[in-house]
Structure formats: structure tokens, C-alpha cells
C-alpha positions as CSV (number, residue, x, y, z in Angstrom):
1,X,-45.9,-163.9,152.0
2,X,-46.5,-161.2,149.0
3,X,-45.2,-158.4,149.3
4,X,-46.4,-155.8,146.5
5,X,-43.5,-153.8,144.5
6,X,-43.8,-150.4,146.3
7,X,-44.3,-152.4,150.1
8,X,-40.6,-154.2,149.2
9,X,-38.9,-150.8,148.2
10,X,-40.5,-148.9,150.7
11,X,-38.4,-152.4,153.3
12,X,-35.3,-151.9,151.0
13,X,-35.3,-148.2,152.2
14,X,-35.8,-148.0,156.1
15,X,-33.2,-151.4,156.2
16,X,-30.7,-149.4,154.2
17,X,-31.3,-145.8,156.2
18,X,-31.3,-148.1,159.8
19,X,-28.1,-149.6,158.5
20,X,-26.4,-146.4,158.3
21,X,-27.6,-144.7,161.6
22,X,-25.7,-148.3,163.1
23,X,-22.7,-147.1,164.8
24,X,-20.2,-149.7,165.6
25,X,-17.7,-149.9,168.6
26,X,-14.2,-151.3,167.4
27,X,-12.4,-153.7,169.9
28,X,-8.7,-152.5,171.4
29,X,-6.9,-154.4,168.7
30,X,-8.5,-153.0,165.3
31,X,-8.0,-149.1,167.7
32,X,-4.3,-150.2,167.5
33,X,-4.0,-151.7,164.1
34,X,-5.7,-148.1,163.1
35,X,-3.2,-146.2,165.4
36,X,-0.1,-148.2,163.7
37,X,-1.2,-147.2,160.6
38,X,-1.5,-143.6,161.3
39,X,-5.4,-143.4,160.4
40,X,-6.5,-143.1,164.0
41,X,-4.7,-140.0,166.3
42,X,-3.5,-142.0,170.2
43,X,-6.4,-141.6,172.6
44,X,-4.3,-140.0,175.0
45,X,-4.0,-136.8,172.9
46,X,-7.6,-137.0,172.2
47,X,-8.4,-137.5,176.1
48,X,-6.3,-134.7,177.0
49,X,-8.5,-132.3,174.6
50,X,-11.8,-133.6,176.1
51,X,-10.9,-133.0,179.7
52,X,-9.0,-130.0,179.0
53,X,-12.6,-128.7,178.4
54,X,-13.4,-129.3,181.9
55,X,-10.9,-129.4,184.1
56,X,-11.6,-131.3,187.5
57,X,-13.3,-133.8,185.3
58,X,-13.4,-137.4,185.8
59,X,-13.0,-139.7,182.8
60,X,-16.2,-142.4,182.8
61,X,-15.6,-143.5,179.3
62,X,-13.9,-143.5,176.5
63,X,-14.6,-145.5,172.7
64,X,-13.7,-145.5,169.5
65,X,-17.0,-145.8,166.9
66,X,-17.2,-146.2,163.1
67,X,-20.7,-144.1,162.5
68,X,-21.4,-143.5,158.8
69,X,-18.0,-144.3,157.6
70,X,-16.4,-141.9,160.1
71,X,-14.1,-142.8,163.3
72,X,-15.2,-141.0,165.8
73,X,-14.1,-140.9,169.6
74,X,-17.0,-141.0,172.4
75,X,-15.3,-139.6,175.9
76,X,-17.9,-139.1,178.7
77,X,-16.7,-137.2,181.1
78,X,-18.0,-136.3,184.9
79,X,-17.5,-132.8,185.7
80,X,-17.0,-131.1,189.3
81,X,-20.4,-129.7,188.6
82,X,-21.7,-133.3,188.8
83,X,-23.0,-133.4,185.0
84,X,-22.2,-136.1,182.2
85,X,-20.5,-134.3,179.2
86,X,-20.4,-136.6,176.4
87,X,-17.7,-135.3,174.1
88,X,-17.4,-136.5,170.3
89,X,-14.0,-136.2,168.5
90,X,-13.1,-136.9,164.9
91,X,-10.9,-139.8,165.7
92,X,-8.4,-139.1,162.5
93,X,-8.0,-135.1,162.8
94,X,-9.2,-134.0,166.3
95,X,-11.6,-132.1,165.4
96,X,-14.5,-131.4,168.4
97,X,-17.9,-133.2,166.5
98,X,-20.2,-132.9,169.6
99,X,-19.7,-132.0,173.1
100,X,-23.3,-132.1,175.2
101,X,-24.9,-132.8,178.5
102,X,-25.5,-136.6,178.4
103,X,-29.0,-138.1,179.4
């Protein structure tokens, strides 16, 4: 197959920009090799922050994703309204990234 020059670099780019939208889920143990090392904040302070938002709520879900170099904490939660909230905290400082109606 030939590819011409600007057909490759125009390939190069969208692999490198789809490559970064990626997020990846970590597994249990790299969440507590993270916690042990003090990068990550415990999940059960970060929990309690997302559902104090909505109290009543019911927890659905709750993981820890690397997106764009960032560890980030994805909580959905059910409120007594009966909506999805999907909350997004900065996993290492706490910090409130998103916090929408889910789809």
C-alpha cells in the first residue's frame, strides 16, 4: 500500500490525538500501590465528597481512571430524584473536575 507523505502525517496525527482521548481504568491493586504511596487520596474520602453533594444518594459506581496523564475518580451516583449524577474528582487533590447528569 503507498501511502503519500501528507496521507501518513495526516495517520500519525488522529492515532496520536485518539491515543490521548484513551482513558484507562486501573485494577484495585495499582489504586492501592498509588494509595500506599500517597499519590492517590483513599476513595472513601473522595466517596464521602461525591455523595455529600446529594444526600439520599445511592452509590452505582465508583473507578479510578488515568485520562491524559491525570488520575481521576469516576463516582456515579443515583439520586432520590431518580437521576444518574456522574461526579469526576481529581484523584490526587480532591478537587470537583465534573459533576453532570449522566446519559
Amino acid at each position: 500500500m503507498n501511502i503519500p507523505p501528507a496521507g501518513r502525517a495526516l495517520m500519525v496525527g488522529l492515532l496520536a490525538f485518539c491515543s490521548l482521548a484513551v482513558a484507562r481504568d486501573l485494577d484495585q491493586d495499582e489504586a492501592l500501590r498509588l494509595r500506599q504511596e500517597g499519590v492517590i487520596l483513599p476513595l472513601e474520602q473522595l466517596l464521602g465528597q461525591a455523595m455529600a453533594r446529594y444526600p439520599g444518594a445511592r452509590l452505582l459506581e465508583a473507578e479510578l481512571e488515568e485520562k491524559q496523564q491525570k488520575l481521576v475518580y469516576e463516582v456515579e451516583l443515583l439520586t432520590t430524584a431518580g437521576v444518574v449524577r456522574e461526579i469526576k474528582l481529581d484523584a490526587a487533590t480532591g478537587d470537583l473536575l465534573k459533576d453532570e447528569e449522566d446519559d
